[in-house]
Structure formats: structure tokens, C-alpha cells
VOGU-3710 file (C-alpha; in Angstrom, 3 decimals, decimal comma):
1> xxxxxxxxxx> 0,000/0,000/0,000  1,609/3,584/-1,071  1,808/6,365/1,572  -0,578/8,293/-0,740  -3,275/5,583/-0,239  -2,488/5,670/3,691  -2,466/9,182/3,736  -5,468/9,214/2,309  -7,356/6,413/4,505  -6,585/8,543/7,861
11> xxxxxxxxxx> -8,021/11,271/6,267  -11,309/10,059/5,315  -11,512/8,161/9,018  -10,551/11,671/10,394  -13,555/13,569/8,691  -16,228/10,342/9,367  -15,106/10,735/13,093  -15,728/14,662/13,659  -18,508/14,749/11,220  -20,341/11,593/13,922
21> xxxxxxxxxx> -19,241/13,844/17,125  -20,264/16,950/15,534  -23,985/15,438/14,869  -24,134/14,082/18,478  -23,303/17,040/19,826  -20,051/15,269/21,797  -17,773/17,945/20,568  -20,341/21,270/21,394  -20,018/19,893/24,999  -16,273/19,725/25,005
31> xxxxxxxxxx> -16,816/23,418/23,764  -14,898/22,420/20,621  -16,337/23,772/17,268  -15,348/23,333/13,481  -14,542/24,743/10,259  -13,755/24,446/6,665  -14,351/21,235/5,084  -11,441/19,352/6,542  -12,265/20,502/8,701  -10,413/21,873/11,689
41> xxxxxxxxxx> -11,471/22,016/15,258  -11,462/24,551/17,372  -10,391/23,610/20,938  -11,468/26,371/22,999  -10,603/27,101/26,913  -11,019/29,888/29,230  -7,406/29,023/31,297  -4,804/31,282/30,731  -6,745/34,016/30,070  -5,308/35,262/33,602
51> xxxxxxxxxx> -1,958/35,067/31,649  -2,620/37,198/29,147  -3,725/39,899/32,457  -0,347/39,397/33,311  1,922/39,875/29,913  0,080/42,757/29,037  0,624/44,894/32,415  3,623/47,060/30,604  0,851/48,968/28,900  3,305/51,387/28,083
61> xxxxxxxxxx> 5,479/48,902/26,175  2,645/47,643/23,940  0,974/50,569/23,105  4,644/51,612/21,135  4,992/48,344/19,691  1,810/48,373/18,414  1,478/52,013/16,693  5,114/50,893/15,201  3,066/48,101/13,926  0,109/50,498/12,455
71> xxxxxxxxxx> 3,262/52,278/10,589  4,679/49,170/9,329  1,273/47,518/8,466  0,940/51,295/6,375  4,031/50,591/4,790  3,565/46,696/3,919  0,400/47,435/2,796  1,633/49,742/-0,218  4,423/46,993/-0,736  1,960/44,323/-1,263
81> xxxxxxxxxx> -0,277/46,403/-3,128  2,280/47,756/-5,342  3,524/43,952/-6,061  0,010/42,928/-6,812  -0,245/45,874/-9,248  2,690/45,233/-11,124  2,298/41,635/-11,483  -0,924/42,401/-13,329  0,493/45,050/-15,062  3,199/42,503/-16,538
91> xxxxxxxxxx> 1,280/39,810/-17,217  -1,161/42,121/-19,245  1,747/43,371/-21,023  2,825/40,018/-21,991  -1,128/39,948/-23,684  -0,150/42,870/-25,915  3,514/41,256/-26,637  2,514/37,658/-26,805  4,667/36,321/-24,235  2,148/34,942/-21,901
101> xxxxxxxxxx> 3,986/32,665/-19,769  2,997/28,826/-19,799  1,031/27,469/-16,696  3,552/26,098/-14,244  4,553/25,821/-10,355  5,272/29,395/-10,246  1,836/30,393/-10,826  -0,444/26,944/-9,945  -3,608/27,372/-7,690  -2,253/24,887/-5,342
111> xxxxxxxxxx> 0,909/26,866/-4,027  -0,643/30,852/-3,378  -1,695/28,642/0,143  0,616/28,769/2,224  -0,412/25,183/3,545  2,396/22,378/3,834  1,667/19,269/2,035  -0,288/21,587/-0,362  2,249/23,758/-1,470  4,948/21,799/-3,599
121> xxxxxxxxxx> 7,554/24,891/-2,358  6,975/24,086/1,366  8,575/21,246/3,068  5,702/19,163/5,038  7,937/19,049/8,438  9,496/22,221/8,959  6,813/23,843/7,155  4,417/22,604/10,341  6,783/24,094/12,601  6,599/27,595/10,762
131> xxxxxxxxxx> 2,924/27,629/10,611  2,245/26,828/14,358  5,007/29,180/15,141  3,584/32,396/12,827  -0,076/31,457/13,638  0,413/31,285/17,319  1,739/34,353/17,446  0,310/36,618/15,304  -3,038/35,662/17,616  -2,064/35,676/20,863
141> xxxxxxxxxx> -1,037/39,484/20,150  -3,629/40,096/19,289  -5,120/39,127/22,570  -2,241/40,462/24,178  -3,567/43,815/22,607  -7,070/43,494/23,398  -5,895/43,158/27,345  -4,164/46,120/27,047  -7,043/48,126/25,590  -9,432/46,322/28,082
151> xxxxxxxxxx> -10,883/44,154/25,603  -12,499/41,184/26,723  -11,069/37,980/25,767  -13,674/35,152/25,388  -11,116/32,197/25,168  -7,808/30,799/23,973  -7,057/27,529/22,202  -5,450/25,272/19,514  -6,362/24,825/15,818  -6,010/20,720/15,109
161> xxxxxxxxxx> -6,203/18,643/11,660  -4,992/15,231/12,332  -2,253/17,201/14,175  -1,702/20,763/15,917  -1,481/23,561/13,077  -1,850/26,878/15,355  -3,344/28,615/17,911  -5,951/30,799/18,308  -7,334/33,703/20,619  -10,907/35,073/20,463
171> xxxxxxxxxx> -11,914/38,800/21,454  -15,521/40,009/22,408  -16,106/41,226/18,481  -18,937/43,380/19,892  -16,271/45,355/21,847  -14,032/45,065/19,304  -15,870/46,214/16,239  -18,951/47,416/17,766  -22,756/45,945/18,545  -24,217/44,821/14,794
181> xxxxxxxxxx> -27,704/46,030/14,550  -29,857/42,676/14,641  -32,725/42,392/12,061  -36,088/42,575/13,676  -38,198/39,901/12,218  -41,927/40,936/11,934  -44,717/37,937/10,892  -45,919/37,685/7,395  -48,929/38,787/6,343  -50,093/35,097/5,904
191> xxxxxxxxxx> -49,368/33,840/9,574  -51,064/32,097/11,595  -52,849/33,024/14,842  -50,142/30,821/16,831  -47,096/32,344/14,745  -48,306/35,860/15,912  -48,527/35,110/19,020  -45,691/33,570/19,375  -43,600/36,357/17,801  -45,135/38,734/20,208
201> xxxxxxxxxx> -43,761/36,568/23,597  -40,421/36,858/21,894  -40,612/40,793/21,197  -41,846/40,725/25,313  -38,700/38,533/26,100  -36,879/40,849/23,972  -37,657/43,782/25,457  -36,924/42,502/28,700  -33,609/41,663/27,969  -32,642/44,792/26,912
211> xxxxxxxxxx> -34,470/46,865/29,800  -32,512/44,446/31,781  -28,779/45,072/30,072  -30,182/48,580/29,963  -30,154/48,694/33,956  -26,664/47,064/34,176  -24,802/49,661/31,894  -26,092/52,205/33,882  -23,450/51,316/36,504  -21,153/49,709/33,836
221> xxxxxxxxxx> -21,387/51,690/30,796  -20,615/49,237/27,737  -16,924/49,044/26,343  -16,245/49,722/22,781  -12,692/50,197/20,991  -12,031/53,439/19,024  -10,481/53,074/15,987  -7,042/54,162/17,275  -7,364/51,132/19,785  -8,757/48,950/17,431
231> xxxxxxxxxx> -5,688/49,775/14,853  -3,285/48,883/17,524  -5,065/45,649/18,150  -5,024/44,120/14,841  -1,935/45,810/13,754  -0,186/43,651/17,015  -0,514/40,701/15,263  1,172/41,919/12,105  4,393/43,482/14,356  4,857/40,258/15,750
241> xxxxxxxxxx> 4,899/38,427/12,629  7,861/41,114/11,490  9,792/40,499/14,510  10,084/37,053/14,905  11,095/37,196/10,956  13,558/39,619/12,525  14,631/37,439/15,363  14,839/34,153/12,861  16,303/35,836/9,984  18,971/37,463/12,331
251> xxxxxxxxxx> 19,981/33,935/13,791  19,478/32,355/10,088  21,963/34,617/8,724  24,316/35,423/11,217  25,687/32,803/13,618  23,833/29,740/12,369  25,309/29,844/8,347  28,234/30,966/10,086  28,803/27,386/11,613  28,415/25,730/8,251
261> xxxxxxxxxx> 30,991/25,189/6,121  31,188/23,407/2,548  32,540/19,875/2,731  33,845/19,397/-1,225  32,627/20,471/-4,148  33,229/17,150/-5,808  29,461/15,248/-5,843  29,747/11,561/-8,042  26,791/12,139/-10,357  26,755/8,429/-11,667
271> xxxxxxxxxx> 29,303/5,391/-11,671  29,640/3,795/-14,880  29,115/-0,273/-14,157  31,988/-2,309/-14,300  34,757/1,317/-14,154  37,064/1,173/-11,447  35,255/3,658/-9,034  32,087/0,965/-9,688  34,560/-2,546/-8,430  36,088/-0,489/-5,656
281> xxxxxxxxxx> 32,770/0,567/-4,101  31,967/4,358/-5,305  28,218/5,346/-4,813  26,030/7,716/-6,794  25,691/10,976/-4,257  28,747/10,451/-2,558  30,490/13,441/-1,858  35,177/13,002/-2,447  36,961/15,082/0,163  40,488/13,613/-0,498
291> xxxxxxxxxx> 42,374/11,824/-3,007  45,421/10,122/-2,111  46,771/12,916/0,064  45,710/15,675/-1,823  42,391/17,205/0,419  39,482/18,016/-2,135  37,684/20,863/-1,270  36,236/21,800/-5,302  35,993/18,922/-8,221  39,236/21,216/-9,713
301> xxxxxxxxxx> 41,487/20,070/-7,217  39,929/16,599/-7,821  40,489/16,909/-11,725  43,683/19,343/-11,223  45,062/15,897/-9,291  43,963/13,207/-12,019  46,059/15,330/-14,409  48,929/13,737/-12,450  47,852/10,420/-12,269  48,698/7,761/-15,638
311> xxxxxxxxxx> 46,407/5,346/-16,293  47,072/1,798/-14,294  48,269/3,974/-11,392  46,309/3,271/-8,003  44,615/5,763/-5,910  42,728/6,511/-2,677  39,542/8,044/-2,721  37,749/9,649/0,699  34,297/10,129/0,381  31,485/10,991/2,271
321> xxxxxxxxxx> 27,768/10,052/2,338  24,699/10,791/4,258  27,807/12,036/7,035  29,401/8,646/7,089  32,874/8,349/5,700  34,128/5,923/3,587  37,925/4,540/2,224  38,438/3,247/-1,472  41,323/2,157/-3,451  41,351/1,261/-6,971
331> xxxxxxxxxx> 42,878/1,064/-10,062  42,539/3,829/-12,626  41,799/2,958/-16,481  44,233/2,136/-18,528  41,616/2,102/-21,416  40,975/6,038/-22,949  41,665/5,723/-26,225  37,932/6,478/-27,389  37,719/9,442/-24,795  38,308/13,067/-26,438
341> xxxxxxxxxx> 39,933/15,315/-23,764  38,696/18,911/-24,065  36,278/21,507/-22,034  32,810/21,619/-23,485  31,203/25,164/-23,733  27,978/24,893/-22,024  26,814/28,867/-22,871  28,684/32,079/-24,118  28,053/35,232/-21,916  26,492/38,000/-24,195
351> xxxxxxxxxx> 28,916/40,918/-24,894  31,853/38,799/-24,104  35,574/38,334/-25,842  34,481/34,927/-26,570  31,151/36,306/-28,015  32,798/38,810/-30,307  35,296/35,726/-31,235  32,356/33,674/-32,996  32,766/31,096/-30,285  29,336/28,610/-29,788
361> xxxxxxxxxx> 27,278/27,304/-27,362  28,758/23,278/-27,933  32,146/23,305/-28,958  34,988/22,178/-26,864  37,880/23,693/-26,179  40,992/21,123/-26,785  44,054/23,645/-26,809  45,015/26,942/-25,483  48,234/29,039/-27,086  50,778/25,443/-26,503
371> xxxxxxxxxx> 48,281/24,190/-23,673  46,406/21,160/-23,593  42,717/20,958/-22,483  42,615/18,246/-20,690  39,930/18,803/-18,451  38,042/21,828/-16,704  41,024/21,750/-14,657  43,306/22,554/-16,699  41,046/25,751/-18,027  40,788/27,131/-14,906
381> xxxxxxxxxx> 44,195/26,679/-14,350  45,456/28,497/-17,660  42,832/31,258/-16,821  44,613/32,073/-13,445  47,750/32,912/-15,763  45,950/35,391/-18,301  45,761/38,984/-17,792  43,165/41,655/-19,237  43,949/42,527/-22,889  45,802/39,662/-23,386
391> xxxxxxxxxx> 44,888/37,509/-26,935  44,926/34,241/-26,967  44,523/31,417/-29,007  42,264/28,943/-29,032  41,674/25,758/-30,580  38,209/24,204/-30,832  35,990/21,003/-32,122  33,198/22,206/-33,540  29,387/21,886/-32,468  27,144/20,440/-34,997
401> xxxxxxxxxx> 25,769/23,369/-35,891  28,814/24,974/-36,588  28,740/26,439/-40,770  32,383/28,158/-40,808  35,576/27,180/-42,225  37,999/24,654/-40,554  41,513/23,300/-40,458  43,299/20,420/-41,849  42,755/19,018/-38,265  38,984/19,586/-38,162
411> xxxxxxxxxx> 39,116/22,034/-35,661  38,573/26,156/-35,474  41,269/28,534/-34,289  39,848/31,330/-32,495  42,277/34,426/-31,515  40,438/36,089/-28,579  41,437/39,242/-26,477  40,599/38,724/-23,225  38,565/41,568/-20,903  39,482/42,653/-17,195
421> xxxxxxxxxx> 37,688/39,786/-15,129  34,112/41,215/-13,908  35,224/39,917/-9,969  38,493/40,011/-9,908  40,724/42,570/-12,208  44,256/40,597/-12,080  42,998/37,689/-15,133  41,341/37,831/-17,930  38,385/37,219/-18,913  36,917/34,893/-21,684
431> xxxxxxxxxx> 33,085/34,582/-21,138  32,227/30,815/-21,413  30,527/28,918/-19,018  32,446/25,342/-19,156  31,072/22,275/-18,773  28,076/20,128/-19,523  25,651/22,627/-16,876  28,568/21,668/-13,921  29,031/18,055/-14,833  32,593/16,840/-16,018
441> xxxxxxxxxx> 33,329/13,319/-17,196  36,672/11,218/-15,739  37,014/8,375/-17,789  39,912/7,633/-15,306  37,568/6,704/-12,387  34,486/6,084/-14,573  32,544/8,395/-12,736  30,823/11,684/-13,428  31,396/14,647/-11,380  28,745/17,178/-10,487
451> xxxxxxxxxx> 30,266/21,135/-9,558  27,420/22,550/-7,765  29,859/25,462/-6,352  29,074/24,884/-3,069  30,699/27,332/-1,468  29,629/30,255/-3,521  26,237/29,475/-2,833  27,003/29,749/0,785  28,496/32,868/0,361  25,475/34,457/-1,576
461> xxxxxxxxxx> 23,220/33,095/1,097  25,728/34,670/3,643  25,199/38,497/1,532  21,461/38,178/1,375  21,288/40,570/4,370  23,434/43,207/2,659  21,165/43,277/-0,292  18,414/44,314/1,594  19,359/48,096/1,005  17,820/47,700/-2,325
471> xxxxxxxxxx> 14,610/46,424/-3,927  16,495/43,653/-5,565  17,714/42,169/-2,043  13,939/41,851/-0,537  12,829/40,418/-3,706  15,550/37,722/-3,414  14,733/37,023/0,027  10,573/37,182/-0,602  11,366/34,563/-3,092  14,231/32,307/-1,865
481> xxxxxxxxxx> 12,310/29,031/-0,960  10,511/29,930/-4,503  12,484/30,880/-7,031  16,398/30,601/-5,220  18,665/32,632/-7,016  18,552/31,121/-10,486  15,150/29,099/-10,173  16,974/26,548/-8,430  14,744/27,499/-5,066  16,597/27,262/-1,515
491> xxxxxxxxxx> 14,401/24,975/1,032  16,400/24,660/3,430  19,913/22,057/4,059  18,207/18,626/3,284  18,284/16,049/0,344  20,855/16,549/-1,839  21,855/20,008/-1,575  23,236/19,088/2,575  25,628/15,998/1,529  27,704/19,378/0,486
501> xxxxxxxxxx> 27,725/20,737/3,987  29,199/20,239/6,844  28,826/21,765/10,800  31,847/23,869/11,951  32,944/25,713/15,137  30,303/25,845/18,381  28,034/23,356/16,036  30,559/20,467/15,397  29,199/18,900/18,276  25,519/19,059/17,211
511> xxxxxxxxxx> 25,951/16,862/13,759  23,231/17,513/11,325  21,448/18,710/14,379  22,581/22,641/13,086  20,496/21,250/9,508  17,916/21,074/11,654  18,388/24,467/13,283  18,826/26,406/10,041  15,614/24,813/8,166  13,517/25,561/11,019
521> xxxxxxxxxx> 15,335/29,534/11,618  14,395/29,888/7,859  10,964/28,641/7,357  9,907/30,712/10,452  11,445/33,893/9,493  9,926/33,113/5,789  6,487/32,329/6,519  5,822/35,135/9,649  7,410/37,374/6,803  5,262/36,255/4,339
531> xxxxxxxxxx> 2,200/36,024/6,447  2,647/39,623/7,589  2,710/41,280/4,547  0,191/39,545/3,163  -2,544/40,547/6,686  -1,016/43,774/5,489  -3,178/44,038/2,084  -6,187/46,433/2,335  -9,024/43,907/1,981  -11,336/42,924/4,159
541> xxxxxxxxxx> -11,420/39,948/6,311  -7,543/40,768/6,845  -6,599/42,612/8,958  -4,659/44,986/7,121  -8,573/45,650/5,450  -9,910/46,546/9,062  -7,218/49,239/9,529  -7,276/50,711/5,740  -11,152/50,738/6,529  -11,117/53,184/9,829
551> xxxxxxxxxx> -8,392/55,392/8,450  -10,537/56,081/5,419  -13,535/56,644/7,349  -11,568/59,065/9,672  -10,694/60,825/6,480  -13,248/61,256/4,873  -15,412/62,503/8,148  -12,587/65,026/8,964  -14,001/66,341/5,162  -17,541/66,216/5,481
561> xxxxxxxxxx> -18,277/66,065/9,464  -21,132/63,219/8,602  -20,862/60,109/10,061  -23,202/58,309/7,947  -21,379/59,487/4,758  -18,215/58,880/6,015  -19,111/54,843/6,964  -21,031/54,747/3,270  -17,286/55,561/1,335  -15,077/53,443/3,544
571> xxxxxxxxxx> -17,138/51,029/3,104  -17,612/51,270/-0,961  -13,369/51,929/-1,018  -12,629/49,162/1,017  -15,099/46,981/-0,596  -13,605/48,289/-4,222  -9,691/47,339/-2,735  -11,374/43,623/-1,735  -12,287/42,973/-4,695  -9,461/44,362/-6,780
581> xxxxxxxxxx> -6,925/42,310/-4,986  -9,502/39,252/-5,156  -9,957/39,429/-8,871  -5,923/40,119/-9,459  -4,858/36,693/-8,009  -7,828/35,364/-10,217  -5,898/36,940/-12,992  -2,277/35,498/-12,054  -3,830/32,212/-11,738  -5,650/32,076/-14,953
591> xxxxxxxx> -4,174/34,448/-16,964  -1,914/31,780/-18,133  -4,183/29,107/-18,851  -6,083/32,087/-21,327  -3,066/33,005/-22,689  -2,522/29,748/-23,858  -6,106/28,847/-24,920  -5,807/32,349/-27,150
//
């Protein structure tokens, strides 16, 4: 049986056993209600209300931290909006142009929820942990908030679905919002005797209830928020969401990638059956740290090494897999005579020497000036030599798509002058990127190597905070788990992407424990992040909507002095903002799919 088909059996015993205690009224005595059709309970209970008395005593304290939270609710809120706006704007642009992009992950119903195990971006496990984390908190302060404003809290609890997904705390809305005007429900003209009778002893028992509240708030005059109180209340829960992004993000980026180091760069892609690294023991995903005693720290000083070896000669290979360590000795091939040494071009940078040169996408480079390309090595090697302005010459196969002249040997000569380097000024600069997209062949061992630059990926992870002083660096982090840097998307150290990786310093002692640490730090930071700004949108139920709603009404009566008028536009302009934002992720979603179609 798959783990879809389990999966799926709990579920449906799940909803048959809360849809049974919901209809016998077991769960309404527990005071535990439900919602959605998962659905999820909600486990209510008055204890620890006391607690909330007690956090929210530095009045003083909140009161800041919440109108610093109405200013950066203000300022999210034109964020989002502005994102929304231009996304639309794009994607209607791409109408006009004809570029509609195709349907895919990036824009597929399934993953604007931010729901683990629904969303293909979000890892089940740690994205649990987020969610609890960022839910929990973004309601309890709110209630936190409603203390200090002397709102009535009506109870705390926990939001479950098969497991624990969040918390929740739930204010007197009366207080909060303000008493709704109830309907008063006359009889029809066609009821009975009975029916009219009966409505009258409820108008009586109406009335009475109401003389009788009328008495009490004569002594206790009823409590309603203003909207300056109310602001702070719902803004709470969108400052708290910020901060522990803060907090996460600080801890993320700071000490926690700090104590992670790259272990090689040399990952064994595949083993060829029957090669030597195949007899001797070599697995697929196994990461070489050493060779002989030559440490490996990139697959260059793996290939740079090889260049030494002759074929017959024996070597021993260190690797590493899933943390465990391994020994192997073998033989290297004798038998090359049908490999072609040379460095395939996987791309040509636009505006480049090599560019200008007439150099393709495809061919491979077999000899530089009176140097032989024997491997990516040996490239990056030569490069290191070069200086800007310096012309070189270069000897090529050709793709197969390749029209121009050639030698007597088959091959193309290319004489390129080479550019200052864009990182570095002391070499030159070709503009190739090398290699079949990171993957070099070594008949030698019979393996394939994958060059995932390991480290540089650490070290752009490690600069993510000092992009953040321009648009580009938010972007990079709102879409890291997403779209990565290069739409390789960054979940977190697990799978593949942590055999690279390898605890240093105060974490040596915690193992892959520090793995652990960094994919929960990130997830949290990302979703509270992400779930603030997006409470931050003016659009009612959020609670960004609530807030743009009261500061438009106490606009628009500081123009006209009439409340009634004033509550008439913020309502229509929030109302308009709803369903703007409501109808633009209709358009992201499906804007593709019509693009197509048309």
C-alpha cells in the first residue's frame, strides 16, 4: 500500500469521526467547534486568560509596539499592493507582446496557500513548525492587545487537523468592532394566529432583555474600541509576525550559516558499471573530500590531481555520504583511447571576448596558445595565468551546428582578447561557461562529477542581508524558498543540496542537528514574513482591510463632518480594494491558462 493511499485512509476516518461527534453534539459539549471542510477544530478554553492579564501589564510597552506596527502595516500594505499591481500590469503586457507565460509551479492554484503538504515549495515538516510558530503568534497578540485596551477575551485555544497547526485567541467582536444592529423579524402577512402570538412573547422577552442590560450599563457603561485602539489591536498581530522574521532571519543569517561550512565540491553524479570507481565501491551521491593525500575541497582540485595520475596507477579516494565516511582504493583505467579530452562550452556570456570571437554554445575547447585541455582543470588553471587585454589562441571542435571554415585538423582557431575579469581585475576574462551545466566526465575513475559550487552558494546566502538596502535584495529574500537565485529554489539544508555541507565551530558537536536548526530559523522567518505582509493588504477579512477601513472613514469625516457618509465611502473603497486584490490573483492564476487557450 503507497503512503498516498495511507495518507489518504486517515483522512477520510478523520472527517467520518468529527462529522459523527459533531452530529451528536459530543464535541459542542467539550466546547470544541469546526470549520472548513477538513475541517479543523477549534479547541477552545477559558485558562490562561489570567496570563494574558499578566503579559500585558507594561501597557506602556505595547501601546509603542503596536502604533510601530500600524506604521509598518501602512508601509507593507503599499508593498503588497504595489507587487500585486505590477504583477498584473506585466502579465497584461505580456497579452499585448505575446509572451504569456505557460502554466507552471510558479503560478499553480495549489501553491498561493501557504499550507504544507499543499504547497509543492513548502517542506511538510518544517513547514508545520513555521505555521504553528507564525499562527500562534500573530493571535495571541492580538489578545495580548485586546488586554491592554481592556478588551475582553472570550477564550484561547489550539487549531487541530490530524495534528496541531496553530493557535488561536478570540476577542468580544462586539467590543471590538462594535454591537451589529440585529434584524427585527416581523410575521408575514399570511401567519397564523399561533405564529403571531408567538412572535409577540419573543418581542416581550426581547424587550426585557434589553431593559434588563439597559439597567446594568447604567453602573457599567458598555466598552467599545475606538479606531485608534482597534488599529493597535489588529496591527499587534502583524508586528509580531515582522519580529520574529527579525529574530529568525537574524539567527538564520548570522551565527547559524556561520557554523556551516562546505565539505567538497566534488558530488559523483553516476558510476559507470563495471569502471574502477564501480569494483572499488563508489556510490552515486557520494560526496570526495580527499584523493590520495591531496584534500578536495572543489571537483578542480579533484580533476587538477587526475592530471597527475597515468592510467594503471592506483589511488585513494575519501568520500562521504549521508555524514558517514568511507575509504576506497582502486585502479585507474588504462583504457581512454575512445575518450576526447577537451572543455565543453555549455553557454557564451552575451557581450563577451568569446562572443565577439564567434565562439558557440557546444564546442569544446581542446588547446590553449601550446596548452592542452585536458579537463576543466586545466582551463581554470590556464585562466589564473591570463591577464586583461591579453589575446589568446584557441583551438576548438566544432558543435554540430557549426557552418564556418575549418583546419586540416577539423578544428577552429579562435584568436580572442581577453577583458578585465568582472570579480576580480588581475585575469582575464573569456566569457564561457564550461562544462556540460557543472558536470565533467573522468574516464579515469568512470565516474561523473557534479560542480554545484558549493561554497559560492554559501556565500550568496551569507550576503542576502546586505542586499536588503535595495529592492532587488527583498525580492531575493521574498522569493528564496521559490524561485532561489537562479530558479533553483533554496528549502532549506536537506536532500541533496546538505551531503555538500558540513557543521563547523560551536556546532561540530551538534551533527546535522545545526540542519535542523537552520531549516527551522528559515521557514519561520519566511512564513511570519510572508504572512505579515500579506494581513497587510487592504481587503477585508484581513486585517490589514480593518485598519485601511477606519483610516478612510476618519478621512473622509474630517471632510464632510457626517458620520453616515463617512461609513457609506469606507465602506464602498474598502469593498472596491477587496475585490481588486480578489480578482488580481484570479488573474495570475488564470491568466496563463487564457493566454494559452488564445
Amino acid at each position: 500500500m503507497s503512503g498516498t493511499s495511507i495518507a489518504l485512509g486517515i483522512f477520510l476516518l478523520y472527517w467520518v469521526l468529527v462529522s459523527v461527534l459533531e452530529r451528536r453534539g459530543i464535541l459542542g459539549k467539550y466546547n470544541i467547534t469546526t470549520f472548513g471542510p477538513l475541517p479543523i477544530l477549534m479547541i477552545r478554553t477559558t485558562r490562561g486568560l489570567k496570563l494574558l492579564d499578566v503579559l500585558a501589564r507594561p501597557k506602556f510597552y505595547w501601546r509603542n509596539f503596536a502604533n510601530l506596527g500600524i506604521l509598518m502595516m501602512f508601509a507593507g500594505m503599499i508593498a503588497m499592493f504595489l507587487v500585486i499591481a505590477l504583477s498584473d500590469i506585466a502579465l497584461y503586457t505580456s497579452f499585448l507582446n505575446g509572451t504569456v507565460p505557460e502554466p507552471g509551479k510558479y503560478n499553480a492554484p495549489r501553491n498561493l496557500f501557504l499550507i504544507p503538504g499543499v504547497n509543492e515549495f513548502i517542506p511538510f515538516t518544517w513547514g508545520v513548525i513555521a505555521l504553528i510558530v507564525t499562527l500562534v503568534v500573530h493571535e495571541f497578540s492580538h489578545a495580548i492587545l485586546c488586554r491592554v485596551e481592556g478588551i475582553r477575551v472570550k477564550s484561547m485555544g489550539i487549531l487541530l487537523a490530524l495534528v496541531p497547526v496553530g493557535g488561536f485567541a478570540e476577542p468580544d467582536d462586539e467590543q471590538l468592532f462594535g454591537k451589529k444592529e440585529e434584524e427585527k423579524k416581523e410575521p408575514h402577512l399570511t401567519a397564523t394566529i399561533e405564529e403571531i402570538e408567538e412572535w409577540e412573547q419573543g418581542e416581550n422577552k426581547r424587550r426585557e432583555i434589553e431593559v434588563s442590560k439597559s439597567d446594568k450599563t447604567k453602573s457599567e457603561p458598555a466598552i467599545i474600541a475606538t479606531r485608534t485602539q482597534r488599529a493597535r489591536i489588529l496591527a499587534a498581530g502583524v508586528m509580531a509576525n515582522f519580529c520574529v522574521a527579525f529574530v529568525a532571519f537574524l539567527l538564520f543569517f548570522g551565527p547559524v550559516l556561520g557554523a556551516i561550512a562546505p565539505l567538497s565540491d566534488a558530488m559523483v553524479l553516476s558510476v559507470n558499471e563495471s569502471s574502477p570507481a564501480d569494483l572499488a565501491g563508489l556510490q552515486k551521491d557520494m560526496i570526495i573530500t580527499q584523493i590520495d593525500d591531496t584534500n578536495v575541497s572543489t571537483a578542480i582540485d579533484l580533476l587538477t590531481y587526475l592530471e597527475t595520475v597515468e592510467p594503471g596507477d592506483s589511488v585513494r579516494i575519501h568520500a562521504t555520504k549521508d555524514g558517514i565516511s568511507s575509504v576506497y582504493d582502486l585502479n585507474t583505467s588504462s583504457a581512454q583511447n575512445s575518450y576526447i579530452n577537451g572543455v565543453l562550452v555549455g553557454g557564451v556570456v552575451e557581450g563577451s571576448p568569446a562572443k565577439a570571437a564567434g565562439i558557440e554554445t557546444g564546442m569544446t575547447m581542446i588547446r590553449i596558445n601550446n596548452t592542452k585541455m585536458q579537463s576543466i582543470a586545466s582551463f581554470v588553471n590556464f585562466m589564473e595565468t591570463t591577464k586583461a587585454n591579453q589575446t589568446i589562441k584557441i583551438e576548438m571542435l566544432p558543435s554540430a551546428n557549426y557552418t564556418g571554415a575549418l583546419t586540416e585538423n577539423g578544428t577552429v582557431v579562435f584568436d580572442v582578447k581577453l577583458s578585465p575579469n568582472p570579480t576580480e581585475s588581475e585575469h582575464g576574462f573569456i566569457g564561457v561557461n564550461y562544462g556540460n551545466n557543472g558536470v565533467e566526465n573522468s574516464p579515469m575513475l568512470g565516474i561523473s562529477i557534479w560542480m554545484p559550487q558549493a561554497k559560492l552558494y554559501l556565500e550568496a546566502l551569507k550576503q542576502i542581508p546586505s542586499w536588503l538596502t535595495m529592492p532587488a535584495g527583498w525580492i531575493i529574500l521574498f522569493g528564496l524558498p521559490i524561485y532561489g537565485f537562479a530558479g533553483e529554489g533554496f528549502r532549506g539544508f536537506s536532500g541533496t543540496i546538505m551531503q555538500f555541507y558540513h557543521p563547523v565551530g560551536w556546532a561540530e558537536p551538534l551533527g546535522v542537528g545545526i540542519f535542523w536548526i537552520a531549516n527551522t530559523l528559515l521557514w519561520v522567518g519566511w512564513l511570519n514574513f510572508y504572512v505579515g505582509l500579506f494581513n497587510c493588504l487592504p481587503a477585508v477579512p484581513l486585517d490589514g482591510g480593518h485598519v485601511f477601513k477606519d483610516y478612510t472613514y476618519s478621512f473622509v469625516y474630517r471632510l464632510t463632518k457626517s458620520e453616515k457618509t463617512s461609513e457609506k465611502v469606507s465602506n464602498s473603497i474598502t469593498a472596491s480594494f477587496s475585490m481588486l486584490i480578489l480578482f488580481s490573483f484570479i488573474f495570475m492564476i488564470v491568466g496563463p491558462f487564457i493566454g494559452q487557450w488564445i
